[in-house]
C-alpha positions as CSV (number, residue, x, y, z in Angstrom):
1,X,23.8,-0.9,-3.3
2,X,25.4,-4.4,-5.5
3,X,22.1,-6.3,-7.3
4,X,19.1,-5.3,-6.2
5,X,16.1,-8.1,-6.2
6,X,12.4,-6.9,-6.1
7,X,9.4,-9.2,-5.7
8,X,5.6,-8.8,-6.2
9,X,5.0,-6.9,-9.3
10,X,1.5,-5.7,-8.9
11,X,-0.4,-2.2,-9.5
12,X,2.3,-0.8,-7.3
13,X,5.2,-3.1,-7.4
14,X,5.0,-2.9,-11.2
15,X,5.8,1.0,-11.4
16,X,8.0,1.1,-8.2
17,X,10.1,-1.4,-10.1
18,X,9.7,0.5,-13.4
19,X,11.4,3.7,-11.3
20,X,14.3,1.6,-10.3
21,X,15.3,0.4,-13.5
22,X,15.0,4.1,-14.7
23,X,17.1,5.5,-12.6
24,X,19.9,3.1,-13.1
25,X,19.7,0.0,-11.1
26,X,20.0,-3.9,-12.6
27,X,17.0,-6.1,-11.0
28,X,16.3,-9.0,-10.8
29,X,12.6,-9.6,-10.3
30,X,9.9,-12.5,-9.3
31,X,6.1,-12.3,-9.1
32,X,3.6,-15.3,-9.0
33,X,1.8,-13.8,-12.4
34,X,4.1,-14.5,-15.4
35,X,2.4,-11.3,-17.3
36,X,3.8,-9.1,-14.3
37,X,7.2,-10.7,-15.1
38,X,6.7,-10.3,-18.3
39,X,5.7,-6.5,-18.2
40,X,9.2,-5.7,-15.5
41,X,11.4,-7.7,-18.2
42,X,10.4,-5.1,-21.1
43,X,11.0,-2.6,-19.2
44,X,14.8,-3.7,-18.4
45,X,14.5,-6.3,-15.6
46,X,15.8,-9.8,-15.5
47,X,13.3,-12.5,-14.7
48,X,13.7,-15.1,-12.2
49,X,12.3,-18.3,-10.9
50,X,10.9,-18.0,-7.4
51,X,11.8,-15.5,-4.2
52,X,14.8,-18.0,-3.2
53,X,16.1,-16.9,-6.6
54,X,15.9,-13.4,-6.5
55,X,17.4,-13.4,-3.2
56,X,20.5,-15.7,-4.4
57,X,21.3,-13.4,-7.2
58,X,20.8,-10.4,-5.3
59,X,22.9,-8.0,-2.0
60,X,19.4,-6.1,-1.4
61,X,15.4,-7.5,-1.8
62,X,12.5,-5.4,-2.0
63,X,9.0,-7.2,-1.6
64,X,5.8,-5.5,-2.2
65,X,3.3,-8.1,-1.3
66,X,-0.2,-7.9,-0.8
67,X,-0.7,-9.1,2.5
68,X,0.7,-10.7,5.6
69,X,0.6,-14.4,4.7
70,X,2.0,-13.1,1.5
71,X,5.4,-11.8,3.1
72,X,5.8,-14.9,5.2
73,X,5.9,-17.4,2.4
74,X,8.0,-14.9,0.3
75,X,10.8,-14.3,2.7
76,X,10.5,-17.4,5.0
77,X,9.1,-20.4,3.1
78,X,11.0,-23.5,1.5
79,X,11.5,-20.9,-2.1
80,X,11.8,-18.2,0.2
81,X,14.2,-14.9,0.1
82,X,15.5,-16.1,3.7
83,X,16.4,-20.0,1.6
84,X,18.5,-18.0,-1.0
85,X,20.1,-14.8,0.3
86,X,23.9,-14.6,1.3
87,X,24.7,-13.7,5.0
88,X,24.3,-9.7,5.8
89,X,21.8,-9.2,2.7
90,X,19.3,-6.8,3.2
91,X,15.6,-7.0,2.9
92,X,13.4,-4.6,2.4
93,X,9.6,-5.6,3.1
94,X,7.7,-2.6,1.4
95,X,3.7,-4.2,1.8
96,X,1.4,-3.4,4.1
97,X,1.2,-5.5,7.0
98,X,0.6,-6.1,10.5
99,X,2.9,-4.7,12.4
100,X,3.2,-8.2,14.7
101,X,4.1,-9.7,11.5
102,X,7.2,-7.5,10.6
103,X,8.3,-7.9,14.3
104,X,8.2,-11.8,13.7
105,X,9.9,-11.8,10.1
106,X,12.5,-9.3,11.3
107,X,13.7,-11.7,14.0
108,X,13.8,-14.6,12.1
109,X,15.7,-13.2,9.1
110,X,18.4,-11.9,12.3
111,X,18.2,-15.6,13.0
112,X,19.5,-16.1,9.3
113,X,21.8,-13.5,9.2
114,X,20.3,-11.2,7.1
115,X,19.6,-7.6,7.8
116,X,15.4,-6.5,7.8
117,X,13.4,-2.9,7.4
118,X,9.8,-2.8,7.1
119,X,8.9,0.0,4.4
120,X,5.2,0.5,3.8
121,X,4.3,2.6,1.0
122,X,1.3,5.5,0.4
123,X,0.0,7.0,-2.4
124,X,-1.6,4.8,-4.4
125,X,-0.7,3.9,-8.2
126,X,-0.3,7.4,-9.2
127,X,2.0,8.6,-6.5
128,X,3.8,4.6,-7.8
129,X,4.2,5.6,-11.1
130,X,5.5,9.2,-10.7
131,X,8.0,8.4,-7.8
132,X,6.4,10.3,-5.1
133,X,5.3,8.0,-2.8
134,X,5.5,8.4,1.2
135,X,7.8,5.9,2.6
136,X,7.8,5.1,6.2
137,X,10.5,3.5,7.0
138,X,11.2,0.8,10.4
139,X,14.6,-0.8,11.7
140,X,17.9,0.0,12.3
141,X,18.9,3.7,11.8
142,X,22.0,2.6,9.7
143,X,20.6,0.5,7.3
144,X,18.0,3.0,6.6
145,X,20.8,5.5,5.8
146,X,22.5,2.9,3.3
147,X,19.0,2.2,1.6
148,X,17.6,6.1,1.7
149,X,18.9,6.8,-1.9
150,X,17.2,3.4,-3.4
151,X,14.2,4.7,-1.5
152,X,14.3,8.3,-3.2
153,X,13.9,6.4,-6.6
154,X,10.6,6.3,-5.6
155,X,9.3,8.2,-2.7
156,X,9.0,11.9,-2.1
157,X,8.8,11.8,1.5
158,X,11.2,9.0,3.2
159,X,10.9,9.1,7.0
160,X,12.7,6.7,9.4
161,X,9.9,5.8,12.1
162,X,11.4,3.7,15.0
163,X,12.5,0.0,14.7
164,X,11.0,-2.6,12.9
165,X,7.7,-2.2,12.8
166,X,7.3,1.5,13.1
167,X,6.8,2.1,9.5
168,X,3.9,-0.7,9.5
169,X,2.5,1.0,12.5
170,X,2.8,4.5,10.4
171,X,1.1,3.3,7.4
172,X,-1.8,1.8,10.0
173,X,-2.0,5.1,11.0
174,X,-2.2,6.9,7.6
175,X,-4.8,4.1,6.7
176,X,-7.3,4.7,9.3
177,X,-7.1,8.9,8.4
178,X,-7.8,8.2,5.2
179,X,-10.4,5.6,5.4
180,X,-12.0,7.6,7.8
181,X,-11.6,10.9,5.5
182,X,-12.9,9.1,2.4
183,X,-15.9,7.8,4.3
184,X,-16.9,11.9,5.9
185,X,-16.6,12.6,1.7
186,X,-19.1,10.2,1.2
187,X,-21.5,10.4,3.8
188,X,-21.2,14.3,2.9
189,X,-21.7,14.1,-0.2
190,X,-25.1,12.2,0.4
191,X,-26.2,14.7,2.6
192,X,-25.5,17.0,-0.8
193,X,-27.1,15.0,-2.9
194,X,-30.6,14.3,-1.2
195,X,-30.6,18.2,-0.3
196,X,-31.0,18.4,-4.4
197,X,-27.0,21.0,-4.2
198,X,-24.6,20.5,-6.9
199,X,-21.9,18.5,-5.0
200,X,-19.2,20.2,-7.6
201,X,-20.4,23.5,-6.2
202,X,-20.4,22.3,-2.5
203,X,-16.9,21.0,-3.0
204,X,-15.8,24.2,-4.2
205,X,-16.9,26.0,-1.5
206,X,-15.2,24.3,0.9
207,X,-12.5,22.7,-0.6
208,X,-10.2,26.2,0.4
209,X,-11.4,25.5,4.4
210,X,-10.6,23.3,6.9
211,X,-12.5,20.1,4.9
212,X,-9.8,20.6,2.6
213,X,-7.9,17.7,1.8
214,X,-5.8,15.3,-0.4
215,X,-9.1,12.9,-0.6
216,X,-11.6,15.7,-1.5
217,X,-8.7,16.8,-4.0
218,X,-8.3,13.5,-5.5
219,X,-11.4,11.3,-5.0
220,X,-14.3,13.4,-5.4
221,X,-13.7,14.3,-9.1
222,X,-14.3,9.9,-9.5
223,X,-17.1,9.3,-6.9
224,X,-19.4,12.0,-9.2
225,X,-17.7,10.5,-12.4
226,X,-19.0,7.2,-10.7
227,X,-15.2,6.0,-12.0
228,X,-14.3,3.3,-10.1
229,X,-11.0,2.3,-12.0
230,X,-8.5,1.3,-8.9
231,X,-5.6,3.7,-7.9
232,X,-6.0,1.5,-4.5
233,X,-8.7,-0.6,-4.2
234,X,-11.6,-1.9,-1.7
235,X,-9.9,-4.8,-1.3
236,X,-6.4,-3.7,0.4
237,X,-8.1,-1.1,1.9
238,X,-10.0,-3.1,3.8
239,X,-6.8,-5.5,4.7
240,X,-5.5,-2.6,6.0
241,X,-8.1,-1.5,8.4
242,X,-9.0,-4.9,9.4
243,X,-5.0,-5.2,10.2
244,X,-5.2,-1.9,12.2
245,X,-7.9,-2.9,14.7
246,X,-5.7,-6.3,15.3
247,X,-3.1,-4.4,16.1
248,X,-5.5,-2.2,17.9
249,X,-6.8,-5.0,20.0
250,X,-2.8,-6.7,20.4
251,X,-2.2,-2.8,21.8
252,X,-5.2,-2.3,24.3
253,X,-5.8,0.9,21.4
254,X,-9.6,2.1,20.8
255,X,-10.2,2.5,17.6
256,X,-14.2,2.1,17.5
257,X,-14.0,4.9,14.5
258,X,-11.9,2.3,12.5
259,X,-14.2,-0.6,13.0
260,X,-17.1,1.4,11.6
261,X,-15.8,2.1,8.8
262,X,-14.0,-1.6,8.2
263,X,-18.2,-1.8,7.8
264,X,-18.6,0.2,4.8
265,X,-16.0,-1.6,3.3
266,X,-16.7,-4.7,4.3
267,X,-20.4,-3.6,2.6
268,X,-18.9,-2.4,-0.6
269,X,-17.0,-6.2,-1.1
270,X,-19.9,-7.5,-0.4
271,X,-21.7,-5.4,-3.0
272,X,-19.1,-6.7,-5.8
273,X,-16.3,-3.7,-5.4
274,X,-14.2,-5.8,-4.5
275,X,-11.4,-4.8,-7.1
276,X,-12.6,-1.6,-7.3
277,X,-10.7,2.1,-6.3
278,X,-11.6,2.4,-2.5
279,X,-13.7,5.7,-3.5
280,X,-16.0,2.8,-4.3
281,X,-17.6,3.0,-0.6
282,X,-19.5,6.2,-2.0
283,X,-22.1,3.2,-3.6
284,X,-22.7,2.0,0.0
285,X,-24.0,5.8,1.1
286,X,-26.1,5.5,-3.1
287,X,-27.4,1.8,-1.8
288,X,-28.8,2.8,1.8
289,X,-30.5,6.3,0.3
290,X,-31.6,4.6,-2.4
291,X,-30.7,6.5,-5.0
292,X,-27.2,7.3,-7.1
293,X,-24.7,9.9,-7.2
294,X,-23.2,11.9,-9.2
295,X,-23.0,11.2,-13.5
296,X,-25.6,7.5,-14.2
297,X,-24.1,4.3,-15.1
């Protein structure tokens, strides 16, 4: 793979990194928060100045950003990846995005000369930190073959989507199931509750039917804990969503399922949650009943 570069350093970026540099591979790494820097360069990384930087010292860039406007400055501003990178370097846009967005970087990093897959990650922090994230991959079907075994340092499940903007498109997809998913938990879990039922019991007795699910697995054990510590939080979440019903509206695509629950997040940011794990929207279903769930405060 020659140097690899990696930019953005945050809940996931940080152990996504971390698995690189254990399995081998020299980085050189930029984030916008010194302490992130700080935190790759302990564990083996080499710090550099901007994005232009990385990509100057680098044959392969990996970006894990937290938004759209986010990947544009990165790889296409005046300090940008696209300012610094060699002719036929590789980037590899691993944030979560609109999908019109990683159309419009892709072509203008052709324009440079540089080569462009869109890469959008699931899982969350745990599946970051044990290497077993879902990667869904967009762009040209060779260049996904030379990056697949960087990607295997941290994903379990690596699939090649379509061109660029497939994987973005995939990851919309996954986000609107899960959203979705997490908010039935929630407004079931209400019903539970105000019906005076243990909700542990409840969950048990359906977890082995067709409710059954990575989110009852995963997220009911914090809503009744009431621990709200982020794995992935409110905030991206709602990016996300609110991303999937532009691209729903670019596409002429329904998705009036998706815009109802943008609501409950929307409700839980305004409610303070902000920053917290996107199991959080349980406290919208505890504000409109009027009462809490699971353990007190």
């Amino acid at each position: 793979m020659g140097s690899i570069g990696f930019i953005g350093l945050g809940i996931m970026g940080l152990p996504m990194c971390r698995n690189l540099l254990g399995a081998g591979h020299a980085l050189v790494v930029y984030d916008v928060v010194p302490a992130a820097v700080a935190a790759a360069v302990e564990s083996g990384a080499v710090a550099a100045g901007s994005s232009r930087e990385v990509a100057a010292r680098s044959d392969t860039v990996l970006t894990v950003l937290p938004n759209s406007p986010h990947v544009r400055a990165a790889l296409l501003g005046p300090d940008g990846v696209a300012a610094g990178a060699r002719p036929g370097s590789l980037v590899i846009d691993m944030s979560s995005i609109d999908p019109t967005v990683s159309h419009e970087v892709g072509a203008a990093l052709a324009g440079a000369g540089l080569r462009f897959l869109d890469a959008p990650v699931s899982g969350g922090e745990p599946k970051a930190i044990d290497g077993t994230l879902a990667i869904m991959v967009g762009g040209a079907a060779g260049d996904f073959a030379e990056v697949r075994p960087l990607l295997e340092c941290m994903g379990g499940s690596i699939v090649h989507c379509g061109d660029v903007g497939a994987g973005n498109v995939a990851k919309l997809a996954n986000q609107i199931i899960v959203g979705l998913n997490l908010a039935a938990v929630a407004e079931a879990l209400a019903l539970v509750e105000r019906a005076g039922v243990d909700p542990a019991t409840v969950v048990e007795a359906i977890r082995g039917g067709a409710a059954g699910s990575a989110i009852l697995e995963a997220k009911v054990p914090m809503i009744l804990a009431r621990d709200t510590r982020p794995g992935f939080r409110v905030d991206l979440h709602h990016k996300d969503l609110a991303n999937a019903l532009a691209a729903g509206r670019a596409l002429g695509a329904p998705l009036p399922l998706t815009a109802q629950v943008l609501e409950l997040f929307e409700a839980a940011r305004a409610a303070g949650l902000g920053d917290a794990d996107h199991s959080a929207i349980a406290r919208v279903y505890e504000q409109l009943g009027g009462e809490a769930m699971g353990a007190d405060d």
